[in-house]
C-alpha positions in Angstrom: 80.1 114.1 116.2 81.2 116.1 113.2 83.9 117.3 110.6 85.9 119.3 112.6 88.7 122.1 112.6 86.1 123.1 109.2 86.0 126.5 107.4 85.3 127.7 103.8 88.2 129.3 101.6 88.6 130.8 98.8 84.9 132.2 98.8 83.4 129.2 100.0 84.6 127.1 96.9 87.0 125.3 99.3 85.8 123.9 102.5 88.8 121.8 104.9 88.3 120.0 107.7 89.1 116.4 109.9 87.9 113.5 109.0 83.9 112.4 109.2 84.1 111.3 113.2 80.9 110.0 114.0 79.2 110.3 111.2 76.5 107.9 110.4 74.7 107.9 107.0 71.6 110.2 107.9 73.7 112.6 109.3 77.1 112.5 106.8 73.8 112.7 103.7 72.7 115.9 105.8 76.1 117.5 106.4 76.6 117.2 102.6 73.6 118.8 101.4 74.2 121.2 104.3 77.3 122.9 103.2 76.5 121.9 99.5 79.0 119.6 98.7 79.5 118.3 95.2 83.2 116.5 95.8 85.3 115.1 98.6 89.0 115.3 98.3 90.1 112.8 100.8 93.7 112.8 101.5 94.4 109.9 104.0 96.0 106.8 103.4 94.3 103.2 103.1 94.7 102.7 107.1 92.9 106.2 107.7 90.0 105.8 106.0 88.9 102.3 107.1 89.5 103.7 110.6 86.8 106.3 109.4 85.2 105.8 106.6 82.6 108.0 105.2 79.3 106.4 105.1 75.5 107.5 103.5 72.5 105.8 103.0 72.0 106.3 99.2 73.6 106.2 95.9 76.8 105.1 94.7 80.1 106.7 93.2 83.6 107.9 93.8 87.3 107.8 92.4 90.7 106.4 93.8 94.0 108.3 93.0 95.7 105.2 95.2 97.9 104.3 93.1 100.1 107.3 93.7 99.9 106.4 97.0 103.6 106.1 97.9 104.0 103.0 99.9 100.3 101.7 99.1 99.3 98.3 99.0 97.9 97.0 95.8 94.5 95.9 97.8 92.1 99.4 98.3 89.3 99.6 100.5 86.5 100.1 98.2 85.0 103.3 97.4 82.4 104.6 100.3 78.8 105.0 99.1 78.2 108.4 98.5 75.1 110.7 96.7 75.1 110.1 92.6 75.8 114.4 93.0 78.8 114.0 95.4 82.1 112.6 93.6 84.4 111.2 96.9 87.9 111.1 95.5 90.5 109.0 97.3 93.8 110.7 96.9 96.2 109.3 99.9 99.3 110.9 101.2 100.8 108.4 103.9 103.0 110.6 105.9 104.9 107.7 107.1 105.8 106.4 103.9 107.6 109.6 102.2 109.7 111.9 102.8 111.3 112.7 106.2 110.3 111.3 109.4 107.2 112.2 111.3 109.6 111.8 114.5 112.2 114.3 113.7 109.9 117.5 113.5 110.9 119.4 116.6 110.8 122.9 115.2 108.7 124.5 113.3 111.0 125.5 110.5 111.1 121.1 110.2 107.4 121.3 110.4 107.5 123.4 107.5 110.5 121.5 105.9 108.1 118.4 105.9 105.4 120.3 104.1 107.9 120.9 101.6 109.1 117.6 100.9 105.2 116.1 100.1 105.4 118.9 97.9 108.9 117.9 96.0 108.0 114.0 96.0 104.2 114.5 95.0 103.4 117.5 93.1 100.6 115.5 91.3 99.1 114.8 94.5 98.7 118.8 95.2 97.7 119.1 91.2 95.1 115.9 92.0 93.2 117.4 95.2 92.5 120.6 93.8 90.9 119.7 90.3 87.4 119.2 91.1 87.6 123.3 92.4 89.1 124.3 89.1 86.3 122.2 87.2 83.7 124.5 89.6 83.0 121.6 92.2 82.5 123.2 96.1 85.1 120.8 97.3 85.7 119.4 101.1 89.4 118.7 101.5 90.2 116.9 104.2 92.3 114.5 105.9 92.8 113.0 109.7 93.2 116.3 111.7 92.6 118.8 108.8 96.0 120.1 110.0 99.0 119.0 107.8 98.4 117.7 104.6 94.8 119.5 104.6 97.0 122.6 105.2 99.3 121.9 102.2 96.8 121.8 100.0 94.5 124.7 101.4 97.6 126.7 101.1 98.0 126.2 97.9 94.5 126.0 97.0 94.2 129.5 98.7 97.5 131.2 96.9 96.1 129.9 93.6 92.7 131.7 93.6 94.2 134.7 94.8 94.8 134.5 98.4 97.9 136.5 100.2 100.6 134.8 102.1 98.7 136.3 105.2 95.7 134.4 104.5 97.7 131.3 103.9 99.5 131.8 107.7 95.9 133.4 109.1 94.3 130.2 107.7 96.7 127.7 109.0 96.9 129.3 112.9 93.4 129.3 112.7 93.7 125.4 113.4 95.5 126.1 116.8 92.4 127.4 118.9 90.5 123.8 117.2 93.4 121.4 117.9 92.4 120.2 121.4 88.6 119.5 120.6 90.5 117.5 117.5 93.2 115.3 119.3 90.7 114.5 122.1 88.1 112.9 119.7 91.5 111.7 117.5 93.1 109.7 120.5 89.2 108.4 121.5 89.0 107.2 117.8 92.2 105.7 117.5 92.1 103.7 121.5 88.7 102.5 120.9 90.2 100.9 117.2 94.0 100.1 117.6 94.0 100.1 121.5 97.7 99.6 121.7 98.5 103.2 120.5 100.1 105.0 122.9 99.0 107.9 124.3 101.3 109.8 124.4 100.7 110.1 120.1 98.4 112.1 120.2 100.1 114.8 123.1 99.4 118.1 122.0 103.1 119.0 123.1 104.4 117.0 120.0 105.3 119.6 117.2 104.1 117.2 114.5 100.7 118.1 116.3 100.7 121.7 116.2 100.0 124.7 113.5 102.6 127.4 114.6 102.7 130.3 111.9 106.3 130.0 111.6 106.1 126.4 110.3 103.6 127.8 107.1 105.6 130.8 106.4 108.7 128.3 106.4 107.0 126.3 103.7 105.9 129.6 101.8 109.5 130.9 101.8 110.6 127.7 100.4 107.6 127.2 98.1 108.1 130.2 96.5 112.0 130.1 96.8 111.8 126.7 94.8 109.0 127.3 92.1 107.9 131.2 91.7 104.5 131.4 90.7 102.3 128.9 91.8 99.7 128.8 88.9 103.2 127.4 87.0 104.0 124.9 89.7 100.4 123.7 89.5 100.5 123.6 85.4 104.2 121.6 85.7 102.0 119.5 88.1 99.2 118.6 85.8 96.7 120.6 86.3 95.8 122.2 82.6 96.2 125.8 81.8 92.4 126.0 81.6 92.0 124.5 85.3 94.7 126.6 86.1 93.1 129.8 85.0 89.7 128.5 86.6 91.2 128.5 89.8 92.9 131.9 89.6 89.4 133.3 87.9 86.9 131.8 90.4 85.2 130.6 87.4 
């Protein structure tokens, strides 16, 4: 199989994307060197990634941001081998465990609400995933789908190096036309490991499950009702003003 639902941004210095389904080591070490990867921002929780971990025959490295995992356990899969040249960070967002409900989205505008609230709780998460791209690293940000919280930050990631707000919504839709391939492979993953989830979890009629421009211009709106500019939001965040004026110079 693949990384799915995957395009560059930001002049290739982002790429996003699922998850590694599939992947063994041969061909997760060839998709690397493929699309020249030099960090992995992976944003899924503990569960996630030993569902799918990423796996390659040589070397040894990576980082875990874990601990500002809300809702994480103290115990954390260890770090997947990876290439000396690729750094795999773990920075989790469980959905589940913060703000709102996964269940209540129905509209867009709550599908964009949601976005909002990771934003409110964890601004050092968004501050965390997009640091190796302001210290020059072609970064692949991903997590499950490469939908939601691969959105957030690709949003961000995109308005920061100086992408419009029609990028941002352009980028987002884009996910729409990938979505079935996505769920199909998603719901095959998740039967073949945790066979009592239903499925009807991964029904592409769930909101939660789909990328409607409304729902990313709803988190814009807010977004920029709430903080202004975003290379502030991303210095209030953590990020240093000379990461911060990386990102906006392409340097």
């Amino acid at each position: 199989m693949a990384v799915l639902n995957l395009r560059p941004l930001a002049g290739g210095r982002i790429l996003r994307g699922s998850q590694p389904f599939g992947l063994d080591a041969a061909a997760t070490s060839g998709f690397l060197a493929e699309h020249g990867i030099q960090a992995i921002m992976d944003l899924r929780s503990e569960l996630e990634r030993s569902l799918v971990p990423w796996l390659v025959a040589d070397g040894a490295g990576g980082s875990d941001l874990s601990k500002h995992d809300a809702g994480a356990s103290a115990a954390v899969v260890p770090p997947a081998v990876v290439p000396p040249a690729v750094e795999l960070i773990h920075n989790p967002l469980d959905p589940n465990a913060i703000a709102g409900s996964l269940q209540a989205v129905e509209t867009a505008e709550d599908l964009g609400e949601l976005y909002l609230g990771w934003v409110r709780i964890r601004p050092q998460w968004v501050a965390d995933a997009l640091r190796p791209v302001a210290r020059g690293k072609r970064t692949l940000v991903h997590c499950s789908l490469g939908k939601d919280r691969t959105g957030v930050i690709s949003a961000i990631g995109l308005l920061a190096t100086g992408g419009t707000e029609d990028d941002v919504v352009a980028d987002y839709a884009a996910t729409t036309a990938n979505l079935p391939d996505v769920l199909e492979v998603m719901a095959e993953t998740w039967r073949l490991s945790v066979p009592s989830t239903p499925a009807e979890y991964f029904s592409p009629d769930l909101m939660i499950l789909q990328s409607p421009e409304a729902a990313m211009r709803h988190f814009l709106a807010g977004f920029a009702r709430e903080y202004g500019d975003v290379h502030s939001f991303l210095r209030e965040a953590g990020l240093t003003a000379v990461e911060v004026k990386s990102l906006g110079s392409g340097t």
